[in-house]
C-alpha positions in Angstrom: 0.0 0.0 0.0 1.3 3.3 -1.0 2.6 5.9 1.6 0.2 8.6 1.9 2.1 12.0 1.0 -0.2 14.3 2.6 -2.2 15.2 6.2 -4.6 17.4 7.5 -4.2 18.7 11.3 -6.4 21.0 13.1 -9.1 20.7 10.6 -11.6 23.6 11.4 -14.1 22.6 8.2 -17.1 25.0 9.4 -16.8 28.5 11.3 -19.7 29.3 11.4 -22.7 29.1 8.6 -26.1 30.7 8.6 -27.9 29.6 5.3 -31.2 31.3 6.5 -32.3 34.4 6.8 -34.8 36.2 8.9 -36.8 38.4 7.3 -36.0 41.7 10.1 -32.2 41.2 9.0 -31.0 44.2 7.0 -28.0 42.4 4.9 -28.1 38.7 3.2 -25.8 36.7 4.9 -22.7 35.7 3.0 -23.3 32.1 2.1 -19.6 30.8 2.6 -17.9 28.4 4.5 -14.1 29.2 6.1 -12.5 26.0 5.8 -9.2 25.8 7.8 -6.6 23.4 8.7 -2.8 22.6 8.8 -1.6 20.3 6.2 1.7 18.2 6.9 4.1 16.4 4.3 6.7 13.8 5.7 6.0 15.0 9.3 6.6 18.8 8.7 4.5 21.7 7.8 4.2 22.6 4.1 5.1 25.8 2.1 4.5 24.8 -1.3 1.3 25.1 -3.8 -0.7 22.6 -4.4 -4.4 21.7 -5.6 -7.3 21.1 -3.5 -10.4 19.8 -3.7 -13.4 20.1 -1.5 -16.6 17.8 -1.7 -19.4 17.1 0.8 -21.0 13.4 1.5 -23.4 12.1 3.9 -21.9 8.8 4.6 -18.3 8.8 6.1 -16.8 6.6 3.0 -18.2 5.6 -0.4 -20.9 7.5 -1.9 -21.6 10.3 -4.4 -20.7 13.8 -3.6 -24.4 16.0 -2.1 -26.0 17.6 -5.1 -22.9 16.6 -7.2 -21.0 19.7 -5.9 -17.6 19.8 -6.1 -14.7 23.0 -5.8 -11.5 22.9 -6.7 -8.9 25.6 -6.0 -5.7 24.9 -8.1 -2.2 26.8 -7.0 -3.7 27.1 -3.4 -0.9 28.7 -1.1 0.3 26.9 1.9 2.7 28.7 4.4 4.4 26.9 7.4 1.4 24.2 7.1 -1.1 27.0 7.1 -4.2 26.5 4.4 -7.6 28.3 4.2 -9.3 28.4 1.5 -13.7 29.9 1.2 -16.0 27.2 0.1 -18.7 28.8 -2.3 -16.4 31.8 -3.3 -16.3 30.3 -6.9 -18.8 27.3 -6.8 -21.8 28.4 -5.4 -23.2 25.7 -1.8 -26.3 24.0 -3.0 -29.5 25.5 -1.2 -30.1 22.2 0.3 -26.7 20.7 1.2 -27.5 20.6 5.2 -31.3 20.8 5.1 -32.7 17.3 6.3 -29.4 15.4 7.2 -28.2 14.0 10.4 -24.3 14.1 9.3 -22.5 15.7 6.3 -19.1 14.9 5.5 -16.0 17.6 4.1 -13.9 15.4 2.0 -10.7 17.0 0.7 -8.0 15.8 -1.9 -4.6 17.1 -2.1 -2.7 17.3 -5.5 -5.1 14.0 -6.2 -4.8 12.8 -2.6 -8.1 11.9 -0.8 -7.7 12.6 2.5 -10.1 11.0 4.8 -13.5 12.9 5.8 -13.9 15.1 8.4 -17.7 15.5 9.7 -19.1 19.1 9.4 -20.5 20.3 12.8 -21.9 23.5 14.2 -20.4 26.4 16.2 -22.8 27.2 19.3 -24.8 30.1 17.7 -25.1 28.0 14.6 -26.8 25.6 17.2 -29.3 27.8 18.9 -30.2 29.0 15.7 -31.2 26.2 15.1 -33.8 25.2 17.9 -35.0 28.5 18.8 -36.9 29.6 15.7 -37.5 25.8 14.3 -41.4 24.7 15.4 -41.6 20.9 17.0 -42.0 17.7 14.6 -46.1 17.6 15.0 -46.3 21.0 16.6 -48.4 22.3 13.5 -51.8 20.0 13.3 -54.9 20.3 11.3 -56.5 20.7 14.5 -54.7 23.9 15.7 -55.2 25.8 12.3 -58.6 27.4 12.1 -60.5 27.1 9.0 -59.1 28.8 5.8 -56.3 30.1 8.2 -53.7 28.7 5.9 -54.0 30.5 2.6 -52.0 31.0 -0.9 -51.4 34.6 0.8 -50.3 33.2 3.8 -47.5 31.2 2.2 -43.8 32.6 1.0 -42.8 31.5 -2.1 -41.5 28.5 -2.5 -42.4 27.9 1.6 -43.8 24.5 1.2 -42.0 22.0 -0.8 -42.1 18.2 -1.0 -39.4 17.5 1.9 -42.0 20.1 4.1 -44.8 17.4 4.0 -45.3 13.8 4.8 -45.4 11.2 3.4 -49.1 11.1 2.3 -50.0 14.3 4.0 -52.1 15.7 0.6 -54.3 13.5 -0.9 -57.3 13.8 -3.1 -60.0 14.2 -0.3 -58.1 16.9 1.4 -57.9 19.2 -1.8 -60.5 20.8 -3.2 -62.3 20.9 -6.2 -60.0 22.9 -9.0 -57.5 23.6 -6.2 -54.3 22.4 -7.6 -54.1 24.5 -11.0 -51.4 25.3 -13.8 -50.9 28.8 -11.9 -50.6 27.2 -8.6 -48.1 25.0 -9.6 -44.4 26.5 -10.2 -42.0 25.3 -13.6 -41.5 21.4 -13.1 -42.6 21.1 -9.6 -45.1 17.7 -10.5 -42.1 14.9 -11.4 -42.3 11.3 -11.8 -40.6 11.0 -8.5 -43.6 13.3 -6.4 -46.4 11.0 -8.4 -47.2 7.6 -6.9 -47.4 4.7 -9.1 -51.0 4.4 -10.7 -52.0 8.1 -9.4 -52.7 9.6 -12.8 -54.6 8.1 -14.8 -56.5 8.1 -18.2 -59.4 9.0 -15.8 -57.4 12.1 -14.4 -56.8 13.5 -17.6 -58.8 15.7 -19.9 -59.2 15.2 -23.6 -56.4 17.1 -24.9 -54.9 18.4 -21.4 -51.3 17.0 -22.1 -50.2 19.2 -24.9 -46.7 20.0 -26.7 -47.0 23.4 -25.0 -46.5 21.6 -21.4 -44.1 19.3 -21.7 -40.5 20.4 -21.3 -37.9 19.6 -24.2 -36.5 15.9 -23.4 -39.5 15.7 -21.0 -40.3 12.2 -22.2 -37.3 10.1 -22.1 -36.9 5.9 -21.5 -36.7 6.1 -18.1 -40.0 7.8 -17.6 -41.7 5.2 -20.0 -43.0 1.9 -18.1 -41.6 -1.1 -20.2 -44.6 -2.1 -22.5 -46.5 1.2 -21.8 -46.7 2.2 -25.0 -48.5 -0.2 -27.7 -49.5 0.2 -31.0 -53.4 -0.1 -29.6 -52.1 3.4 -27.7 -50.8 5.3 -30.4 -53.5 7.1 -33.0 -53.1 6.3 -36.8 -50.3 8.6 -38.5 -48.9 9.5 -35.1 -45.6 8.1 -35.6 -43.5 9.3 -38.7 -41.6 6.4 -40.4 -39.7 8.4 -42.9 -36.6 11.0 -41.8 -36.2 12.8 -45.0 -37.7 15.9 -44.0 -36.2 16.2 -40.6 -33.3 18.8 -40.4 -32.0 18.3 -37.1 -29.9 15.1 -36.7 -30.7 11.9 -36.2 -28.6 9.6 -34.5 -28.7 5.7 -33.8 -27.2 4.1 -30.8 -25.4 0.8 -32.4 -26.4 -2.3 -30.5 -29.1 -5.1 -31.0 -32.2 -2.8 -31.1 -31.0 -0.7 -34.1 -31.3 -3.0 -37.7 -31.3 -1.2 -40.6 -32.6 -2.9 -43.9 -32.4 -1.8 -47.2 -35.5 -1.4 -49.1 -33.5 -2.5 -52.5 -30.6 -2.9 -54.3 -29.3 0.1 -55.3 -29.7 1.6 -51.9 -27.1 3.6 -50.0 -25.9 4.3 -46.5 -23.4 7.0 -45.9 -21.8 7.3 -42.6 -20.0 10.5 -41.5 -16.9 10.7 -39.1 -17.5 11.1 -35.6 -17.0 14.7 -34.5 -14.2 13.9 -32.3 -12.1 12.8 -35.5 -12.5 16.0 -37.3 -9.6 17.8 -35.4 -8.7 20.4 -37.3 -7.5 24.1 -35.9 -10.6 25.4 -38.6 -12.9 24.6 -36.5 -11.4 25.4 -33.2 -11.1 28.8 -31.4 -9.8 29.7 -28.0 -6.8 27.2 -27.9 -5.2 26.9 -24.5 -2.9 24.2 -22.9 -4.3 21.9 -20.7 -2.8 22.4 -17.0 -1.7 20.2 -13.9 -2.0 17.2 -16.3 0.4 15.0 -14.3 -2.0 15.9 -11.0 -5.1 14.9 -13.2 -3.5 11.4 -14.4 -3.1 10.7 -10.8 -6.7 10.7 -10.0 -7.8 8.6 -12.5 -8.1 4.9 -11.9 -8.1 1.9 -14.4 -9.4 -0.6 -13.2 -10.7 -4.4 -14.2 -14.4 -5.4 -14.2 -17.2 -7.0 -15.5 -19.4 -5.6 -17.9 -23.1 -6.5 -16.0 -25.2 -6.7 -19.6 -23.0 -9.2 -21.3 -21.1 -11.1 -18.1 -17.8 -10.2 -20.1 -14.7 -8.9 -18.4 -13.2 -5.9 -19.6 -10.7 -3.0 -18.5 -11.5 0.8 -18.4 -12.6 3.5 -15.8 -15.5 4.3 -13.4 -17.5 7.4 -15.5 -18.4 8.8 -12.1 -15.0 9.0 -10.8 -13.3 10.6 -14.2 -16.1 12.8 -14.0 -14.8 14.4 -10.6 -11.5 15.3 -12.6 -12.6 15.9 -16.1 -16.4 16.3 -16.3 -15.8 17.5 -20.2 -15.0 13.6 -21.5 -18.1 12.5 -19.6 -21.7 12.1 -21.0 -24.5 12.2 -18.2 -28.2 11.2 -18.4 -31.0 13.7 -18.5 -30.5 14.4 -14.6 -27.3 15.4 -14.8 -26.3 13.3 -11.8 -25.8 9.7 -13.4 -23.0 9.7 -15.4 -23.6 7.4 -18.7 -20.5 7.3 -20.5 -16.4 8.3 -21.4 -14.8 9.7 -24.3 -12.2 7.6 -24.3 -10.6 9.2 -27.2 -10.4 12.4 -26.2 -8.3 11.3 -22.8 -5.4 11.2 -25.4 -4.9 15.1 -25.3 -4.7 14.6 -21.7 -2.0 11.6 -21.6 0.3 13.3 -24.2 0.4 16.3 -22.1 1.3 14.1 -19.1 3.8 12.7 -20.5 5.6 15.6 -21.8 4.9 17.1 -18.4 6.6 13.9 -16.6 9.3 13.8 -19.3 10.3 18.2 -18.4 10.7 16.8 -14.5 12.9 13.5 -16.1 14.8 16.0 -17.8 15.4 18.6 -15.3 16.2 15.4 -12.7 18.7 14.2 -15.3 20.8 17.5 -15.7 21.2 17.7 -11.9 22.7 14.0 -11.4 24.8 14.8 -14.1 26.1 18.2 -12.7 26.5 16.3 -9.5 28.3 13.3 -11.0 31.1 15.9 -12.3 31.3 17.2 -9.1 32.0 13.7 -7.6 34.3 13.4 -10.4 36.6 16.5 -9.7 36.6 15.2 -5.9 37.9 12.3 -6.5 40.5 13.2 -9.4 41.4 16.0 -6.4 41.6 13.1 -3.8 43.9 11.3 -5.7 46.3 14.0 -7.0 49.8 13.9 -5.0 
């Protein structure tokens, strides 16, 4: 097992956080975290540079990083172990990274070294805060609310959300008739995920009252579609187009088992065009710049060995979720943007050149001084053994 190169002592993670704010305050409250601690290499303080990364967890190992937040502050200054460094200065906290959770972790990597994670706690006004303006679980019944005392005016923005009610706290007999509208119902607040199975049904739903207009672009993807939900009996006549000639935006086909393509005679054709990651050239490229700290970027990538879960085969490559932490440009994500779906294997290549080049300049540099310091042992001895 590799010696670690880097620790953390003194760790202060939070000083102090107040993510809400009252509504007598007269200023917004900055919505940063001072993160503080002494980092140690070999047993002595640091003074160098060096990049850091910051993400949060809820578990104490494994897991994905809260709301897929992640900061990274390259060429951070260390003096005499000292480092400091304000998260959300450049990568804005999630809303919700505390709200709801009995632990959250800090975990912090060091020129690629993850360090293990320190658990985020409170500072003592941070804690009264936190009881004195908060009501009891149950505090609030239907009971202790007069009739119509609860009221759209009544209600900030945005003041009751799905993590605010329980678990079956709204259901049809408790609305009334016409109460839930399209105005009372903010941009992609009904999901899949706040529907229970078999809720809406053909029954629910007006002639018409699913329209183009209401659905967002890539509204309607696989993984919202029950398997064998859609039939032919469910689709009208003409509904489905079978011919792409007079589309203009792209089309593209997924190779695999499920895509077959058949000519419909002899003389037919099928063109296919490069990929876009082989057309390379400088025409269609502006704002060229190097990539930097490639060597620190190798180092947190990972190859490992595996097998490949749809076709029990084994195979080597690398984690998607993990080479998205370092270089989120080569990695393609599903619709939520959390899930990471594939790599660009090829365009890693830019980044392994410059590594080696990079690893090469310190080879290099490493050579010329054994050599300077082989002619010095050189001259000693031809001194030594002079009469």
């Amino acid at each position: 097992m590799p010696v670690p190169r880097w620790s953390l002592y003194r760790c202060a993670p939070i000083v102090g956080m107040l993510l809400l704010l009252s509504a007598s305050a007269g200023a917004q409250v900055p919505r940063l975290l001072s993160y503080q601690g002494t980092l140690v290499e070999a047993g002595f303080p640091a003074s160098d540079t060096v990049t850091v990364a910051f993400r949060f967890f809820e578990t104490a190992t494994d897991g994905s990083p809260l709301a897929g937040w992640e900061a990274t502050r390259p060429d951070l200054p260390v003096s005499q172990g000292r480092l400091h460094a304000l998260l959300g200065s450049q990568t804005p906290l999630p809303d919700d990274l505390f709200a709801g959770r009995d632990a959250v972790y800090l975990e912090v990597a060091v020129d690629g070294e993850t360090l293990p994670r320190t658990r985020v706690a409170s500072t003592a006004y941070a804690l009264q805060a936190g009881t004195a303006h908060r009501v009891a679980d149950g505090g609030v019944t239907a009971s202790a609310l007069a009739d119509n005392a609860v009221t759209a005016p009544a209600l900030a923005a945005g003041a009751v959300t799905s993590r605010s009610l329980a678990d079956g706290a709204v259901t049809g007999s408790t609305l009334a008739n016409d109460a839930v509208t399209a105005r009372t119902l903010t941009p992609q607040s009904v999901t899949g995920t706040a529907i229970a199975d078999g809720t809406v049904t053909s029954i629910d739903l007006g002639p018409a009252s699913i329209a183009g207009s209401v659905l967002a672009d890539g509204a309607v993807t696989t993984r919202t579609i029950a398997n064998a939900a859609v039939t032919a009996d469910k689709i009208g006549v003409g509904q489905v187009t079978t011919s792409v000639n007079g589309l203009t935006d792209d089309v593209r086909l997924v190779g695999g088992s499920n895509v077959t393509v058949t000519p419909n005679s002899g003389d037919g054709t099928i063109t296919i065009s490069a990929a876009g990651s082989q057309m390379s050239s400088r025409r269609w490229k502006s704002d060229v710049r190097p990539l930097t700290t490639p060597l620190a970027k190798v180092r947190r990538l990972e190859g490992v060995r595996y097998i490949w879960t749809p076709t029990g085969e084994e195979q080597i490559g690398l984690i998607a979720e993990e080479v998205g932490r370092v270089l989120p440009d080569v990695v393609t994500y599903e619709a939520n943007g959390v899930d990471a779906r594939s790599v660009d294997y090829a365009r890693l290549v830019a980044l392994l050149i410059e590594a080696v080049k990079a690893q090469q300049d310190q080879l290099a540099a490493e050579r010329a001084a054994l050599d300077a310091l082989r002619a010095r042992v050189a001259a000693l001895e031809q001194r030594m053994s002079s009469p």
